[in-house]
N, C-alpha and C positions, 0 to 999 in steps of 0.2 A: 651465354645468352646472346650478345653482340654477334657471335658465328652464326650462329643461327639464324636470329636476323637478316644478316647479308646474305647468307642462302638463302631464304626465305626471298629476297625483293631479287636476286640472282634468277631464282625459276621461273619471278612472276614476271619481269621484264620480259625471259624471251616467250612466254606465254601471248603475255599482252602483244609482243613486236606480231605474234602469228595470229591473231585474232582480232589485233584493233587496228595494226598498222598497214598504210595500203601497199600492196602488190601485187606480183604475176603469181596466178593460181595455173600449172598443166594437171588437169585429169587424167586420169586413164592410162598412166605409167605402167610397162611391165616390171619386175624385178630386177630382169638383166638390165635394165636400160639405166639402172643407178649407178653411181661408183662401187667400185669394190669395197669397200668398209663399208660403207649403209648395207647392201647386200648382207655381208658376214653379221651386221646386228642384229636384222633383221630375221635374220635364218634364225639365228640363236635364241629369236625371241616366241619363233613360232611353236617349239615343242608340241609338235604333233597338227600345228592349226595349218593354216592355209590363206595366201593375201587374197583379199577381196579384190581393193580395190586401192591404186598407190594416188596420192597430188602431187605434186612440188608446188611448195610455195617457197617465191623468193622474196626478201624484206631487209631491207637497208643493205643489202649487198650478200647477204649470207642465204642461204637456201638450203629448205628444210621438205621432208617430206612426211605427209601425213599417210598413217598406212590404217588399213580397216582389216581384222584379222579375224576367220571364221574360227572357234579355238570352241571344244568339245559344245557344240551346236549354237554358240550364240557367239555375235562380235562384239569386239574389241578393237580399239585403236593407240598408235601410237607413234609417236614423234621420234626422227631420227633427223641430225644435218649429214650433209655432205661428207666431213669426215668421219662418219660413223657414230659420233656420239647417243649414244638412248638419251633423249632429252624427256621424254614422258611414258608412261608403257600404263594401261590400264587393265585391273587386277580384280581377282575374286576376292570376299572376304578370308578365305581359305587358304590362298596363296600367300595373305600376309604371316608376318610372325604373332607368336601366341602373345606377346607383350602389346603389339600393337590393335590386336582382336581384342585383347581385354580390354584398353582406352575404346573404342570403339563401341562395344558392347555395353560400357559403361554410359556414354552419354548417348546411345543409342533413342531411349527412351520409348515414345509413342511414337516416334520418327519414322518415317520409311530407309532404308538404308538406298543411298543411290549410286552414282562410277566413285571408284577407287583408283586413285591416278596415283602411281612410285615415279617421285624424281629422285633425280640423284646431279648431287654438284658437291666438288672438293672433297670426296669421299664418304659423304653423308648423304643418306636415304630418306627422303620424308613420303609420305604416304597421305594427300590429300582424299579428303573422304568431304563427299556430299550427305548431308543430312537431309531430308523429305519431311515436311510438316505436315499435318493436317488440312493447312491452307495452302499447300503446294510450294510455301516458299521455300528455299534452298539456303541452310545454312553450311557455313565450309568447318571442318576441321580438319586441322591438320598435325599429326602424330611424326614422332621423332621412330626408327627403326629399334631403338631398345624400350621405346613405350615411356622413357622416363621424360620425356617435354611433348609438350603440345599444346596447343592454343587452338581454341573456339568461340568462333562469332557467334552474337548472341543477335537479338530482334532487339528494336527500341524497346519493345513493352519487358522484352528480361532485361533486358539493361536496367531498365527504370526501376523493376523489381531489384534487381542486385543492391542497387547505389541505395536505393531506401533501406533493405534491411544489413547493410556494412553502416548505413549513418544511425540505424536504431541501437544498433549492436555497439556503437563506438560512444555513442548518448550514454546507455545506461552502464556501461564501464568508466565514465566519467563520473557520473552520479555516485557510484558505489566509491571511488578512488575521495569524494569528496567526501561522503560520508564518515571515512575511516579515517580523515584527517581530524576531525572534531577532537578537543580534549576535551577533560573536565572543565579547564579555566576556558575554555572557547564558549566567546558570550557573541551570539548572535540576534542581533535585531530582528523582533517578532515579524515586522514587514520586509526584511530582507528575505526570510527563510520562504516567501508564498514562492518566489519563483523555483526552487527544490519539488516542493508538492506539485505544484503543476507540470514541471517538466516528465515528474515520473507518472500524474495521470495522463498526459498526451501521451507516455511510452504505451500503459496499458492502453488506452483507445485505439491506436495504431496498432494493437498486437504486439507490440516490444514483451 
């Protein structure tokens, strides 16, 4: 899990550097006019599409180029530096693996399905997926390439939701653990036991 993590703050760093951090943006790059390894990634990444439109952005000394790719009638974009590395490539549902379409599919929900960004660092693949809510807001998941990890932002109000029914659920597993501790010879004071009853009707009023 540790790996993953520092992959995980590895992609969002140079994310963040090309989004938050200030630099020189060139528009309207042609293809030839990049290095030769950005070129070769970029070619390899076209299968069948076509560059819209190239930027260079430079930031903290490294320079990166954002590409906009016409790919069977809609775009696409995607991130390459200087020495060629694919730093981000945006994906169909389709194009993912069947492991990480199931995670996907599964917390998909009422959600709109939104871009599908593949990075890749140290030889691992993650596959950032926008979730679309009813309210427009955008929640991130993001799936491991064999489907078996992945983590999902939730909203304050599911969080709030979550942590209440993990503290209902943890409540009345205490209750019952104390229950079953009683013996015969266990003599309990009549006004000790009222906070027992009460604690299990606030579980039913809450729904526990």
């Amino acid at each position: 899990m540790k790996r993953d993590v520092n992959f995980q703050l590895t992609v969002a760093v140079v994310l963040l550097t090309l989004t938050a951090a200030p630099g020189k943006e060139t528009p309207g790059l042609s293809l030839s006019a990049l290095p030769a390894r950005a070129q070769q990634t970029i070619k390899a990444q076209l299968a069948g599409g076509q560059v819209e439109e190239i930027e260079e952005t430079t930031a903290d000394g490294n320079t990166f180029y954002e590409v906009q790719v016409i790919k069977a009638g809609t775009t696409r974009s995607l991130t390459v530096d200087a020495q060629g590395k694919l730093i981000r490539a945006q994906v169909a549902l389709v194009e993912t693996p069947p492991a990480v379409q199931k995670v996907i599919n599964a917390n998909l929900g009422k959600n709109k399905l939104g871009d599908i960004d593949r990075t890749s660092e140290q030889g691992e693949t993650i596959y950032d997926v926008d979730l679309i809510g009813s309210d427009s807001e955008s929640r991130g998941l993001s799936v491991a390439e064999d489907g078996k990890w992945f983590s999902l932002e939730l909203s304050l109000a599911d969080a709030r939701r979550v942590a209440i029914d993990h503290t209902r659920q943890y409540a009345k597993r205490q209750l019952t653990w104390f229950r079953h501790q009683m013996t015969p010879d266990f003599v309990v004071d009549p006004l000790a036991a009222q906070p027992l009853g009460a604690g299990e009707q606030f579980l039913d009023k809450t729904g526990g």
